[in-house]
N, C-alpha and C positions, 0 to 999 in steps of 0.2 A: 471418610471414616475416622482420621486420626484428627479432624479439627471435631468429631463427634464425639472421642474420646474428651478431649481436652476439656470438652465442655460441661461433661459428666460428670470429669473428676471436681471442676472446679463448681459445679455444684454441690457435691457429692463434700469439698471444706466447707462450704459458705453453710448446709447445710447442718455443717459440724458443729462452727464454729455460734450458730444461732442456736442449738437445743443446749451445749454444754456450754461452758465458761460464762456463764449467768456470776453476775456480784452478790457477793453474799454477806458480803463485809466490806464497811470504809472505814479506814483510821486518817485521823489527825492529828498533825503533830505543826510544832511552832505557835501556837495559837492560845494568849492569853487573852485579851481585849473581848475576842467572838468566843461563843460556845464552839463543841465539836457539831454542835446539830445545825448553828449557825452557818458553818462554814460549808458543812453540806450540802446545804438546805440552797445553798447560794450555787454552785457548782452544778444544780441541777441533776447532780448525779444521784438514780435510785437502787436499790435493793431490787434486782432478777433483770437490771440492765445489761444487755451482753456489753462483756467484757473488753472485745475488740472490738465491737462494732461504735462505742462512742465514741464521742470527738472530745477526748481531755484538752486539746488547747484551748478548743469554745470554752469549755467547761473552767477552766483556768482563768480563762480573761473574764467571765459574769463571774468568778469570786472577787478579782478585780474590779471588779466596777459595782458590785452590789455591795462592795465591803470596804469604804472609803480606806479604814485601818491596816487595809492588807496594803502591803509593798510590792509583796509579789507571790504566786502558786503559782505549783510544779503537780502535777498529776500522774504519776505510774502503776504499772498492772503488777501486782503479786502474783504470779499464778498458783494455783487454778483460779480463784474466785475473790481478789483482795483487790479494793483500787486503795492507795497510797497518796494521801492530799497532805502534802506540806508548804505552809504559808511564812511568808517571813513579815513580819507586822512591822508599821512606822510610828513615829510617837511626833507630833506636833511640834515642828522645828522653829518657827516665827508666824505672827499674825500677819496680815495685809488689812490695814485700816481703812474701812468703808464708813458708808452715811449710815450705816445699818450696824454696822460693830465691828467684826473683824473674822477676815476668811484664813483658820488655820491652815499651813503647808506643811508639808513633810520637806525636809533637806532635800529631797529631790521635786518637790514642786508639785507634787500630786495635793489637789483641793479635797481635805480632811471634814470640815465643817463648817458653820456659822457661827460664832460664837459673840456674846455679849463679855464677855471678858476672857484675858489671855490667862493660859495656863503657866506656871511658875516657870521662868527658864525661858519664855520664850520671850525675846526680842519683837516689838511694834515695827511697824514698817511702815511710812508715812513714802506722801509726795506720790505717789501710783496707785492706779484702780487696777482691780480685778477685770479684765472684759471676759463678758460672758459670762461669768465661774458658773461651776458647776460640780457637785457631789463628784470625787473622785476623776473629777478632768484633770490637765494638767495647767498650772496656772499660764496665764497670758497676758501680759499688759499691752495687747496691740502689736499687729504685725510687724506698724517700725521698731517696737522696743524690743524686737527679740533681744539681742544682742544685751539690752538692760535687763531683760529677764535672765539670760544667761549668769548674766555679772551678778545680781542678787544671788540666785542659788547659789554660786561658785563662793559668794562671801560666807552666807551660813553653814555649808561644808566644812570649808576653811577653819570658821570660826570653829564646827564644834569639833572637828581633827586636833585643834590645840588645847581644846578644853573649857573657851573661853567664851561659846555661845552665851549660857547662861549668865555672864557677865553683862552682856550690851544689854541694854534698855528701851533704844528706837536706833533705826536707822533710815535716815531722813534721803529721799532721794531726787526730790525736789529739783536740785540744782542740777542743769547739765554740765557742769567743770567740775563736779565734785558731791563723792560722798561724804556722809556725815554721821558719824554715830557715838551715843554716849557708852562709856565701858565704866563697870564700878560704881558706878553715879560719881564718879571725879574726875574722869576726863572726857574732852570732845575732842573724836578724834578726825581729822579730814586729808581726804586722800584721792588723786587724778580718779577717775575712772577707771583705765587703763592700765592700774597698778599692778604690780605682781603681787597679790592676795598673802601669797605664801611668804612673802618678806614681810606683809607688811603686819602681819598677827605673829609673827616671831619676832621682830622688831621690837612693835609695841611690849609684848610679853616681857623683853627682855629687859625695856627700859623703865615700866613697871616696879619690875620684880628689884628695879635696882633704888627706887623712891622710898622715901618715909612713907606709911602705911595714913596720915594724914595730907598728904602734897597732892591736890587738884592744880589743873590745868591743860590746855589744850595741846593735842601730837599732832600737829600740823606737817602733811606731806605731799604738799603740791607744788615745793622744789624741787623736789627729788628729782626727777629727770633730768628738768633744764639747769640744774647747777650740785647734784647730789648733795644736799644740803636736805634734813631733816631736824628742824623745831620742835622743841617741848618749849610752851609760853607760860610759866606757873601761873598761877591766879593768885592777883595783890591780897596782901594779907586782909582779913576780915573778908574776903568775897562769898 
């Protein structure tokens, strides 16, 4: 009798909870790039869907992934009848140079698009392919390279933390004892692999900041460890 009870009652919410708390309304918010019907539309969320009974995380990850441009959605219930869609958008942080053009990333490595030419500000990325890519995957240069994928994102982070993304030009990565990348269009800068990121864009910044506004040449920092020793090599006049 009393597991008969239990069962009645808990038909008796599900019940409830199917006739009432129908959506009657979505808002959006965060979201320049996509429309609000876009963003919707991607969520799979509709008007007279019960309100508890869907699955906002599903619903959260196909904005993710049907919306290259989204970074990230959050999905919560208003009550009575409000679902609550807020997206936080990425903006195209560096290319990845293919035989085909170039696969935009967001700073965290989420694949943006295809593109035949790089948007203003963003830094080329040579010496690595794309495996796989894919609309809104997460970039991969091959399972040995995690570790080189890590180091890439963690440079363009880095980079745009201090301000100075839109500065670099390419960053060549070609070589295994060393990055390479141009800042300014006046200097090339080269640095272990294994560098401390965070010194090495407050470094340069500051050795920069300390030049003639015409003084090119190379910031060479592939002594630093084995002898703390950090080069600037001007470039001979006329170069």
């Amino acid at each position: 009798m009393k597991l008969l009870c239990i069962l009645l009652i808990a038909g008796a919410v599900v019940a409830a909870l199917t006739v009432f708390f129908k959506v009657q309304s979505i808002t959006v918010s965060g979201n320049a790039r996509y429309t609000s019907e876009e963003v919707v539309a991607a969520s799979g969320i509709e008007i007279e869907d019960n309100l508890f009974l869907l699955n906002k995380y599903n619903a959260a990850q196909a904005i993710f992934e049907k919306l290259p441009y989204v970074e990230e959605a959050t999905i919560n219930r208003a009550l009575p009848d409000t679902i609550v869609i807020t997206v936080r958008e990425c903006a195209a942080a560096a290319g990845v140079v293919t035989p085909e053009g170039y696969w935009l990333i967001s700073e965290n490595g989420k694949l943006l698009e295809r593109a035949d030419t790089l948007p203003s500000g963003c830094p080329s990325i040579t010496g690595v392919e794309p495996e796989s890519p894919a609309l809104s995957a997460q970039l991969s240069l091959g399972e040995e390279k995690t570790l080189m994928t890590e180091t890439l994102l963690t440079l363009v982070r880095t980079a745009g933390g201090y301000g100075m993304l839109a500065g670099i030009g390419s960053v060549d990565l070609s070589d295994a004892e060393a990055i390479t990348f141009t800042y300014l269009g006046r200097f090339t800068v080269r640095l272990p692999w294994d560098s401390d990121l965070d010194y090495i864009f407050r470094s340069v910044q500051d050795l920069v900041n300390g030049l003639e506004s015409n003084e090119t040449g190379e910031i060479n920092y592939m002594l630093l460890k084995s002898k703390g020793e950090m080069h600037f090599i001007p470039s001979a006049p006329g170069a």
